[in-house]
N, C-alpha and C positions, 0 to 999 in steps of 0.2 A: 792346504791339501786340496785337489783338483777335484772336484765333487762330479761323476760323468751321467747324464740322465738316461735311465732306459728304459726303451722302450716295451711296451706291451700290448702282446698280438694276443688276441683273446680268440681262439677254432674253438669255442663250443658246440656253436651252430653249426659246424663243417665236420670237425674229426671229434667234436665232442657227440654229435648224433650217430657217430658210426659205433654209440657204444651199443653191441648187443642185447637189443630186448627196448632202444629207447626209436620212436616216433613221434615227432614234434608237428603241429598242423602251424601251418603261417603266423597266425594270429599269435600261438604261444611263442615262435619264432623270435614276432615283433617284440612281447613282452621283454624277452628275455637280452633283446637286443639295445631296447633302453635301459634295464636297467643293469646294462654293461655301458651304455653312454652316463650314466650317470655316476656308476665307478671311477668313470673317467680313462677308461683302456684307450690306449691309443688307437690302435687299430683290431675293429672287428671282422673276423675272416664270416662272413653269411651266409657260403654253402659253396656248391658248387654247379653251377649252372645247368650244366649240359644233365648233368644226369635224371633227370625228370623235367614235365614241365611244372610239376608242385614246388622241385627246389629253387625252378626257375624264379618263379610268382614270388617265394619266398624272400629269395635274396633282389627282388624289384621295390616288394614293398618296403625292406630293412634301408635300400638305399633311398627308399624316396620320403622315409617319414623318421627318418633316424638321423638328427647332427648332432657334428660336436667329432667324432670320432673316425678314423679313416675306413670306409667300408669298401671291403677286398673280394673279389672273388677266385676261385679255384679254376684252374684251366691246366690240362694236358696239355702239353707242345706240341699242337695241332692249331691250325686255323679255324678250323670249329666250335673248336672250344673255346679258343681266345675269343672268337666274336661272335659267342653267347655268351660271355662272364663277359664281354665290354656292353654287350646289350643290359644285360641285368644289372650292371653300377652306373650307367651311362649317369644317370638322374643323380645321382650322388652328391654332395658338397664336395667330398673328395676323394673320387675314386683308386682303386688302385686292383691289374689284373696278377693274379699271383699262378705263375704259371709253372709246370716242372718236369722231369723226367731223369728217368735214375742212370747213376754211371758206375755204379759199381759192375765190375767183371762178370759176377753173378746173374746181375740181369742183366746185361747186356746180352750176355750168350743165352741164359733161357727163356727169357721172357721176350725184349725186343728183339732178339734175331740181329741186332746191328753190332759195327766196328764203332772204334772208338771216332777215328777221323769223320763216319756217317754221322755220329751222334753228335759231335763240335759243330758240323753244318747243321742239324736239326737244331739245338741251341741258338745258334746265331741268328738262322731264320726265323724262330718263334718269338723268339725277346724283340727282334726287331718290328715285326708284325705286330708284337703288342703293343711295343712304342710310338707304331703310327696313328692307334688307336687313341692312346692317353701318355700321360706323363710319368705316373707313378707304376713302376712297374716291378713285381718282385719273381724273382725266380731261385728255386729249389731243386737239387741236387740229390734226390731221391735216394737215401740207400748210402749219402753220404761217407759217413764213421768206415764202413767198410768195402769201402772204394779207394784206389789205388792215389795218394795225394800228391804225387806231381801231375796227375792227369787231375782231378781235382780241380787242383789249381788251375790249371789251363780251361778248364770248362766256365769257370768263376771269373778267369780274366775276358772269355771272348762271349759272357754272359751280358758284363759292366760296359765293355768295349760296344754291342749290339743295344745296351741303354737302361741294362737293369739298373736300378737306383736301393734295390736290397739284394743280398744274397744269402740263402737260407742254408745251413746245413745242417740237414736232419739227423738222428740218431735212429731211425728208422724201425728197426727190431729190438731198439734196447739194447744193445749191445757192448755197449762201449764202456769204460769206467770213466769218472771222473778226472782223475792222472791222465788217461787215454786222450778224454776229448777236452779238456785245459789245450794239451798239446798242440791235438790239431788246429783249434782256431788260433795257436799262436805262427802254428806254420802257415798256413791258409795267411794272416796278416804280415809273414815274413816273406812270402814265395809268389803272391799275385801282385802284381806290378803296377796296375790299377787301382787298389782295392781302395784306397782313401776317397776312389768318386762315389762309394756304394757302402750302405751299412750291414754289419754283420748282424743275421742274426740265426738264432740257434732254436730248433723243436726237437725235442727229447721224450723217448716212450718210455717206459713203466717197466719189465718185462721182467729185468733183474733188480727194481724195486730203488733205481737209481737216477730215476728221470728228474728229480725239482735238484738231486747232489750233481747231477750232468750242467744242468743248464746255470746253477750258480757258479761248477767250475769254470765253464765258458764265459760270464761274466765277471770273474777275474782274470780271467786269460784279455779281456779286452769287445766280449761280445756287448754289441747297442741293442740288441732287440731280444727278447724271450719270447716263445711262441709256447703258448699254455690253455689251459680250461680249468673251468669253474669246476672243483670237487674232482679232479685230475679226471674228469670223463675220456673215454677213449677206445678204440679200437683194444682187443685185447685186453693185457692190463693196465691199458690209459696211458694218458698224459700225462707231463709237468704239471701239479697243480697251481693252478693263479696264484690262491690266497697261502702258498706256503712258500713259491716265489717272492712274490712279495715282503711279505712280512721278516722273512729271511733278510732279504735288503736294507727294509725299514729298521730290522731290531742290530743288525751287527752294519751300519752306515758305514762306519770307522775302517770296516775290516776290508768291506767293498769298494769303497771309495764312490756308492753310487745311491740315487734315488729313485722315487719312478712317479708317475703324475697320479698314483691309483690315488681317490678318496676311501682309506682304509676303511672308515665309518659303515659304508656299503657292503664289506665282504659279506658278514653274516647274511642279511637279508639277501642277497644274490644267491648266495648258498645256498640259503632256505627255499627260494623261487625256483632253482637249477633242481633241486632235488625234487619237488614237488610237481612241476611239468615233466622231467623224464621219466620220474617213478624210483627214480635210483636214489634209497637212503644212503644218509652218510653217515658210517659207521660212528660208534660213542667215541672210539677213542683217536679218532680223525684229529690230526694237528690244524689248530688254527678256528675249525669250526665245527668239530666234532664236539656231541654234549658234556663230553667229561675232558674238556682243553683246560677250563678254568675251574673245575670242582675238586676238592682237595680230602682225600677221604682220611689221610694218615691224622692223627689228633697233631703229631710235631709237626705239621703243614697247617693244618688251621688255624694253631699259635701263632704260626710265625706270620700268615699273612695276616691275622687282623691286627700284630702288634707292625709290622709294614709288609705291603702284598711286596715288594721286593724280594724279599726272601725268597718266594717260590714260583713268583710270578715273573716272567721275564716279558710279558704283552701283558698290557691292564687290556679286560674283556673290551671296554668302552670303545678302545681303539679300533677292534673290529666291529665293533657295533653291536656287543652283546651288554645286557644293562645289568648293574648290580641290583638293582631293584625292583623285587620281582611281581610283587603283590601293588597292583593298580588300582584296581573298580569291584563297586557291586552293583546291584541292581537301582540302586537307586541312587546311582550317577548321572549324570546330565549330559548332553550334548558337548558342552562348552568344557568340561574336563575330559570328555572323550576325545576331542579334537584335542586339547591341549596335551593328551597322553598320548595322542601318534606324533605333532607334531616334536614332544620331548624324544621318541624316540626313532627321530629324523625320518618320518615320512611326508613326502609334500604330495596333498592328495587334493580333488577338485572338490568341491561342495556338492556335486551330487553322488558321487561315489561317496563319501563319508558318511551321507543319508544312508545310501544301503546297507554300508558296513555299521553306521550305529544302530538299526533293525536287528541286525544279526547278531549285535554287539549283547541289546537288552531281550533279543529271547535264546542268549545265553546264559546270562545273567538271572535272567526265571529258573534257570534249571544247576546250579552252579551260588554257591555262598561268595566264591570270589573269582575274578577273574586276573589272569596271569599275565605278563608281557607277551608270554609265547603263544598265549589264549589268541592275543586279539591279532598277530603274528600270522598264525594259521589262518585267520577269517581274510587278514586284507590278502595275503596269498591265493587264499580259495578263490577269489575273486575273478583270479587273471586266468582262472581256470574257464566263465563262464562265456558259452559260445549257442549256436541255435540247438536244441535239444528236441533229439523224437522224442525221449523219453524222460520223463521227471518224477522221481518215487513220489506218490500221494500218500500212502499209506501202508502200514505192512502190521502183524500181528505172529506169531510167534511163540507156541507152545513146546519146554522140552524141559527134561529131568533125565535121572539117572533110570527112573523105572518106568519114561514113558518114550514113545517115538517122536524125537521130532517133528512136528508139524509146523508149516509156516504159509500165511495168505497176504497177498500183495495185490495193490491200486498204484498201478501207474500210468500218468495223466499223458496224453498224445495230441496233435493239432485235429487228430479227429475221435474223440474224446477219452473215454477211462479203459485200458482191458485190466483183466484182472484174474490172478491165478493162483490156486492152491496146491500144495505138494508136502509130502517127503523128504525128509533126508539125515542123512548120520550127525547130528546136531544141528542146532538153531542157526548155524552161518549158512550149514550146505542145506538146508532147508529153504531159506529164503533165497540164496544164488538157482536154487531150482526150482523154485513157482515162479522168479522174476523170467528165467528160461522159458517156462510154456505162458507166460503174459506174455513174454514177446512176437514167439511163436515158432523160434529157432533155435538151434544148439549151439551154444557158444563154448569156444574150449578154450578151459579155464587151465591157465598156466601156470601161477603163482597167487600168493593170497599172504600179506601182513598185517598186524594189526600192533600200534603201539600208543602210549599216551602220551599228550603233547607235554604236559608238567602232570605234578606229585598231586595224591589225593585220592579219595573213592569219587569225589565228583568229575573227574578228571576229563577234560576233552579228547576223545578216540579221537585217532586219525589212521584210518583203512585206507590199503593200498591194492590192488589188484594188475595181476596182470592174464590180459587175453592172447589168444592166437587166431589168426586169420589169415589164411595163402601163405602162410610161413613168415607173416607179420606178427608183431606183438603191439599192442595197446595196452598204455597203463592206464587206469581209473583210480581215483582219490575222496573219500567221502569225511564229513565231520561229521560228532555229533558225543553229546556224553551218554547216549544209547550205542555200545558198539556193535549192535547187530544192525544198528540204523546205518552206524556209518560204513559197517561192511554192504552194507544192499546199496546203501549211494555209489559206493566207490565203484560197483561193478556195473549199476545200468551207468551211471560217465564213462566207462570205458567202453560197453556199448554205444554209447554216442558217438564216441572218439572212432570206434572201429566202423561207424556206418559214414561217418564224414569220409572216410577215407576210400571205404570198400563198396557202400555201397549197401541194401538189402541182400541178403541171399537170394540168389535164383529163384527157390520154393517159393518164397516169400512175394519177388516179381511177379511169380504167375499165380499166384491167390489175389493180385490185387493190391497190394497193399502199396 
């Protein structure tokens, strides 16, 4: 039996940041960029050039300190765009421009204003332009599924013919069913006349909750490429997700006749990273890396897996990198089994990040009888979080009951030394979100506000989430701590930070000086 490899396009960084309410600054960009190189994704899409010079910077830095993986950029079929996404991968090991424009009738007439024959010439021109630039060149078919496919076709053939080396066809609105779009990439490979110079591949949205059953029908149908995101993030209701793609693959080989290059081991902790820089939890009952994938509540499911997890398990957690063993360390653990309990649960970290993280590890452990996998999980995470900071809570205090007013006072430490603020408010969270508010000395509008525990326990590690608004931005903030008033005040001045990296002080703020 003919085993066919496929490939995987990883747009979290591109169409995964278009999901509503997430901001990414470069530096988490980069994080999240190796450890999608370390997954092993084929190819990383990094953003899209033209549209900022932040997403510019962005996808410069991913191409210039990221190998291993093909790193693509996003281009309209314009020459401006192609040569700004040729300028942002230029540095690359292996670049590649991914260029597109829609052919369905629909927008053709509303949106571009153009004929079909104007749009064959814009195609041909743009993929050629691109090709002058580099080698590897992908172009997408915008709007695809519901686009007329003998014209399709012809778009795809004088795509490959101009040098495209992929050809994308999107599912654009969700639209389409599985039956539907099997079909068309069998026609698409029966009707372009070409198409063996260029590989198929397929992006599928969420919309009718059919996007990871889209892009596996189209990998029976004959598709080499999947284009997907970590935690199906997305425009709308998202994307294909990576880790259900995959795993799909990985667990029914037989049925697919196909593999893919991902190191499974990675999903979880990518997952965990993705969730934790966008702010976007992943629901418990999330396949693949949601907390209740592998927990079995029925008593005839707990039988059956300790007497063999086959029974009810069809992925052992290990494979995606989730560990049976859950209880680690205490306080009076050593260096040399701390390191030896990241590296059991495959992390490869440098000796000075390991110092920090075991700091953090033992004044955990001070507060805490034992410490978790997910415990020390969450610290190396919080890690990729830290960046220059105006602000870093010192100190906070916190009075409240059922029969008394919240009161809550806060110290938080600046490059020009401590302010500090007391307040009000309708409990001990919106108490302290509002003195850290007049410490700062500005009004922040609070958007959203979670709070959950990393693992089981009264001593349990909070992990606060927070979301800000600014110019009709949002900023997520993240805070630990097994104080969860502690880690609600961290998580909201980090997203203060996060929102002054980006925006700036407020005006008020500029003219007081500050």
């Amino acid at each position: 039996m003919e085993i066919r490899r496929i490939q995987i396009f990883d747009t979290t960084l591109r169409d995964g940041e278009q999901t509503p309410g997430v901001s990414l600054q470069t530096e988490e960009k980069v994080e999240i960029a190796l450890a999608l190189a370390k997954l092993q994704v084929d190819v990383i899409e990094a953003g899209f050039p033209v549209a900022s010079p932040g997403d510019f910077e962005a996808v410069s830095q991913i191409a210039a300190r990221v190998k291993g993986p093909v790193i693509a950029a996003l281009a309209r079929a314009n020459e401006k765009d192609i040569a700004t996404a040729y300028q942002a991968v230029k540095v690359a090991e292996r670049p590649r421009i991914h260029t597109f424009i829609a052919t369905s009738d629909i927008h053709l007439e509303h949106k571009l204003k153009m004929t079909r024959s104007q749009l064959l010439e814009r195609v041909e021109q743009s993929v050629r332009y691109a090709k002058s630039l580099t080698a590897d060149i992908e172009f997408s078919a915008e709007d695809a599924s519901r686009s007329d496919r003998d014209f399709l076709c012809q778009v795809f053939s004088k795509a490959i013919e101009a040098g495209a080396t992929v050809i994308n066809v999107p599912d654009t609105v969700g639209y389409t069913t599985p039956e539907e779009f099997g079909a068309l990439i069998t026609y698409i490979r029966e009707h372009v006349p070409n198409i063996s110079q260029a590989t198929i591949s397929v992006h599928c949205h969420d919309d009718l909750g059919m996007a990871v059953a889209n892009s596996l029908a189209a990998v029976a149908a004959g598709a080499e490429q999947v284009e997907c995101t970590i935690n199906g993030l997305g425009e709308r209701a998202g994307n294909a997700a990576l880790e259900e793609v995959v795993m799909a693959i990985n667990t029914r080989r037989e049925y697919y006749r196909a593999i893919s290059n991902i190191k499974t081991q990675q999903i979880y902790r990518t997952s965990r990273l993705v969730s934790t820089l966008t702010g976007i939890a992943v629901p418990p009952n999330k396949a693949v890396v949601g907390d209740n994938a592998f927990a079995h509540e029925s008593g005839i499911h707990q039988h059956g897996v300790l007497n063999n997890p086959l029974t009810y398990e069809i992925i052992s957690p290990e494979t995606v990198g989730v560990s049976r063993n859950a209880i680690v360390l205490g306080k009076h653990s050593g260096r040399h089994a701390f390191e030896e309990r990241l590296k059991h649960l495959g992390y490869e970290i440098d000796a000075d990040t390991i110092n920090n993280l075991f700091i953090k590890f033992k004044e955990l452990a001070d507060r805490k009888k034992m410490v978790f996998d997910k415990d020390i999980e969450a610290l190396i995470v919080e890690k990729a979080t830290v960046r220059p900071e105006w602000y870093t809570l010192a100190y906070h205090h916190v009075v409240s009951g059922n029969q008394t007013l919240a009161t809550a006072s806060v110290q938080l430490k600046t490059s020009a030394g401590i302010c500090e603020a007391a307040s009000c408010g309708d409990g001990p969270v919106d108490a302290a979100f509002k003195a850290i508010e007049q410490a700062v000395g500005f009004a922040v509008g609070l958007r959203d506000y979670q709070l959950k525990a990393v693992t089981a326990g009264e001593d349990a590690l909070g992990e606060s989430t927070v979301w800000i608004e600014r110019d009709g931005r949002t900023f997520s903030g993240r805070g630990l701590s097994t104080d969860v008033i502690e880690a609600s005040a961290k998580a909201y001045v980090n997203a203060i930070n996060k929102m002054l990296a980006v925006c700036g002080f407020p005006v008020i703020e500029q003219a007081a000086g500050r």
